[in-house]
VEXDREN-2710 file (C-alpha; in Angstrom, 1 decimal):
% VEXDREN-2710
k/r/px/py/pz
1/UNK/-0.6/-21.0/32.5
2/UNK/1.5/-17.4/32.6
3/UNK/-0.1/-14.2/31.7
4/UNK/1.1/-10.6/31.7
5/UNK/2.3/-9.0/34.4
6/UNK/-0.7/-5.9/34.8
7/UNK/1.3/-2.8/35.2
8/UNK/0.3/1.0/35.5
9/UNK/3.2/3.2/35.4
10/UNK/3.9/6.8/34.6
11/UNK/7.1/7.8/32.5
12/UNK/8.2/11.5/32.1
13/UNK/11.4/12.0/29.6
14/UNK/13.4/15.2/29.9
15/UNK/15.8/16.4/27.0
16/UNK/17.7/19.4/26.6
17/UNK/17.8/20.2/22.6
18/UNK/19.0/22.6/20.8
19/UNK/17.7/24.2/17.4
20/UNK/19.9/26.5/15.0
21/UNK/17.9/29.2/15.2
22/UNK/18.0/32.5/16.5
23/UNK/16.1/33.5/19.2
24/UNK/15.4/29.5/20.1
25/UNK/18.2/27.8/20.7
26/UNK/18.5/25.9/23.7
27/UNK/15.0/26.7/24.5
28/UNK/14.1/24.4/22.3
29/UNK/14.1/21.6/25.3
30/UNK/10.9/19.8/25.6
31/UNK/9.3/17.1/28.2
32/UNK/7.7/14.1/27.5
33/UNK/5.0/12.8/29.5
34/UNK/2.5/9.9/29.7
35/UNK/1.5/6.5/31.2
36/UNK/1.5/2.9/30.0
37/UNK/-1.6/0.1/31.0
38/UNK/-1.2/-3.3/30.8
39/UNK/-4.2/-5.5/31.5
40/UNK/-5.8/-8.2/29.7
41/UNK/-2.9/-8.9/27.0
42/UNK/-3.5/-5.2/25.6
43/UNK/-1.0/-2.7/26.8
44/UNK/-2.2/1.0/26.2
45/UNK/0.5/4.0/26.2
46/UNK/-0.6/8.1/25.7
47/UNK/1.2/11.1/26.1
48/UNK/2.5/14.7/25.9
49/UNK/4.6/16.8/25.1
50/UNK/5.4/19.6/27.2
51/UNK/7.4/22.6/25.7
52/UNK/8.3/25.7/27.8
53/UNK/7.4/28.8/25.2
54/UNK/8.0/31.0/27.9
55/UNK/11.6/32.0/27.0
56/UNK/11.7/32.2/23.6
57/UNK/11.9/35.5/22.3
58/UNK/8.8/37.4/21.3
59/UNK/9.5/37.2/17.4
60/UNK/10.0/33.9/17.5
61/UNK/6.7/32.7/16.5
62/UNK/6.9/28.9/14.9
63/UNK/4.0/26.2/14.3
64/UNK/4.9/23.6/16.6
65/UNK/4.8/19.5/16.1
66/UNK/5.5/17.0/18.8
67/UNK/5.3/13.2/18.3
68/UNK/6.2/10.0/20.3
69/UNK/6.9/6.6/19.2
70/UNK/6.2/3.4/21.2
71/UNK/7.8/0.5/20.1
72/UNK/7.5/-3.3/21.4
73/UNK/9.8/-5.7/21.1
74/UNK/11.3/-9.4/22.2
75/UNK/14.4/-9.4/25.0
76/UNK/16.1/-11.1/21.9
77/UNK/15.5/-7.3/20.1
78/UNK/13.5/-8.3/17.5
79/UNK/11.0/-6.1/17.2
80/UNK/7.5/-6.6/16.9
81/UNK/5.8/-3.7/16.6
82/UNK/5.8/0.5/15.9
83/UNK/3.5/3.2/16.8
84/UNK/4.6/7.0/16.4
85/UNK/1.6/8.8/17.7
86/UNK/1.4/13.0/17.6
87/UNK/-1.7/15.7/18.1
88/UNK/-4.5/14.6/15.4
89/UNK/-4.2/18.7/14.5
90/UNK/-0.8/18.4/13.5
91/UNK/0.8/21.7/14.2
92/UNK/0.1/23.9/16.6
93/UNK/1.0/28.1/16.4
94/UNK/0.5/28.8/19.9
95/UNK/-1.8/31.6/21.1
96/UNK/0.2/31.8/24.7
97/UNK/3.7/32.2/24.4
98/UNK/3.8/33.5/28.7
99/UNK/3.6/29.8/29.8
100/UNK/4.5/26.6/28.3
101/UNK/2.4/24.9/26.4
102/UNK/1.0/20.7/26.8
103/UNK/0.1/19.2/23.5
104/UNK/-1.8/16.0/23.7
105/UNK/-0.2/13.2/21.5
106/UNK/-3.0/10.8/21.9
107/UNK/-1.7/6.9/22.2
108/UNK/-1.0/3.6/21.1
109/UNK/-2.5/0.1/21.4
110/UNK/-0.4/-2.9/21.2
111/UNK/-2.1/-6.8/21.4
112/UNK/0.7/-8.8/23.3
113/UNK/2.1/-12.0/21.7
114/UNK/1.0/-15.6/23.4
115/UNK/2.1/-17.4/25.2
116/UNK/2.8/-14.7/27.4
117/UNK/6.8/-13.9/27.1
118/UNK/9.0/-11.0/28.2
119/UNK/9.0/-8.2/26.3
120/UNK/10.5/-4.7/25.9
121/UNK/8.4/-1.4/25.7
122/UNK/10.9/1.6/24.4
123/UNK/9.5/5.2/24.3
124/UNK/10.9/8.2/22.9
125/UNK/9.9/11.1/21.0
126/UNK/11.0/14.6/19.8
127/UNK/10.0/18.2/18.5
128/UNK/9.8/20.0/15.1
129/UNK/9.9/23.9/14.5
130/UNK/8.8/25.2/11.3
131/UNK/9.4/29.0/10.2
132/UNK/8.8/30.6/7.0
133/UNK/12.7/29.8/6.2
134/UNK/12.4/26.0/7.1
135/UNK/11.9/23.4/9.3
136/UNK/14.0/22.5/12.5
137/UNK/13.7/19.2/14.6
138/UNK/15.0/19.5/18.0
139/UNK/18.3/18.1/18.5
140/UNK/18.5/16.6/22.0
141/UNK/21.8/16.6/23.8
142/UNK/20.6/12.9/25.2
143/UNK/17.8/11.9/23.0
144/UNK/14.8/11.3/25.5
145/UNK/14.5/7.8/25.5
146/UNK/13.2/4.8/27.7
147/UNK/12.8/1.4/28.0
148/UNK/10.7/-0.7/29.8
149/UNK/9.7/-4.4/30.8
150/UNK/6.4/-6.2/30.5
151/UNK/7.2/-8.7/32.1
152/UNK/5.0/-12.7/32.8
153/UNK/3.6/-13.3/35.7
154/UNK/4.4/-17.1/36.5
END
């Protein structure tokens, strides 16, 4: 009888973004962060989104909302299942704006199929700005995305 492959891996997804506002603009680039767990048919994935405030000028002062989305699917591409996952809080107006700042996403649970067949796990995520005039979602040059197998252990 085949079962899952039990994996434990960590993913970290860079994207330069750019958003059409003064004082941001290519600061705007953000990291994604997390790990995926595999074990016992349930595969687990949490993350973070890391955002360097640090450059931005100092009257620049937006609330701040990160998300990721974890979605499983067949090799075939049929997909099976979403999850977009971002802070419980929502937004976040910083109070350090010297450093950059790691907001916790939280994570995703996904019950595998049976029989056990290979799948596809695809990660990606991105970051919204909102000032008094609007809001502004991050617009990566290469959108951070990746894709990985879970893959039956014979």
């Amino acid at each position: 009888m085949s079962v899952y492959k039990a994996m434990e891996t960590d993913f970290l997804l860079r994207s330069v973004a750019y958003v059409p506002q003064t004082g941001i603009g290519f600061h705007a680039s953000y990291t994604l962060r997390g790990t995926i767990r595999l074990r016992d048919n349930k595969l687990f994935v949490h993350g973070r989104a890391i955002i360097p405030l640090a450059v931005a000028g100092r009257d620049i002062r937006p609330d701040i909302t990160a998300y990721m989305t974890a979605e499983l699917s067949r090799v075939s591409g049929e997909k099976l299942m979403t999850q977009r996952f971002s802070d419980a809080h929502g937004s976040i107006i910083p109070t350090d704006w010297h450093t950059s700042m790691s907001m916790f996403l939280g994570g995703a649970e996904f019950v595998l199929p049976l029989p056990p067949e290979s799948l596809t796990l695809k990660i990606w995520g991105n970051v919204e700005y909102t000032f008094s005039e609007g809001r502004y979602v991050a617009n990566p040059a290469f959108p951070p995305t990746e894709t990985f197998a879970v893959e039956v252990e014979e």
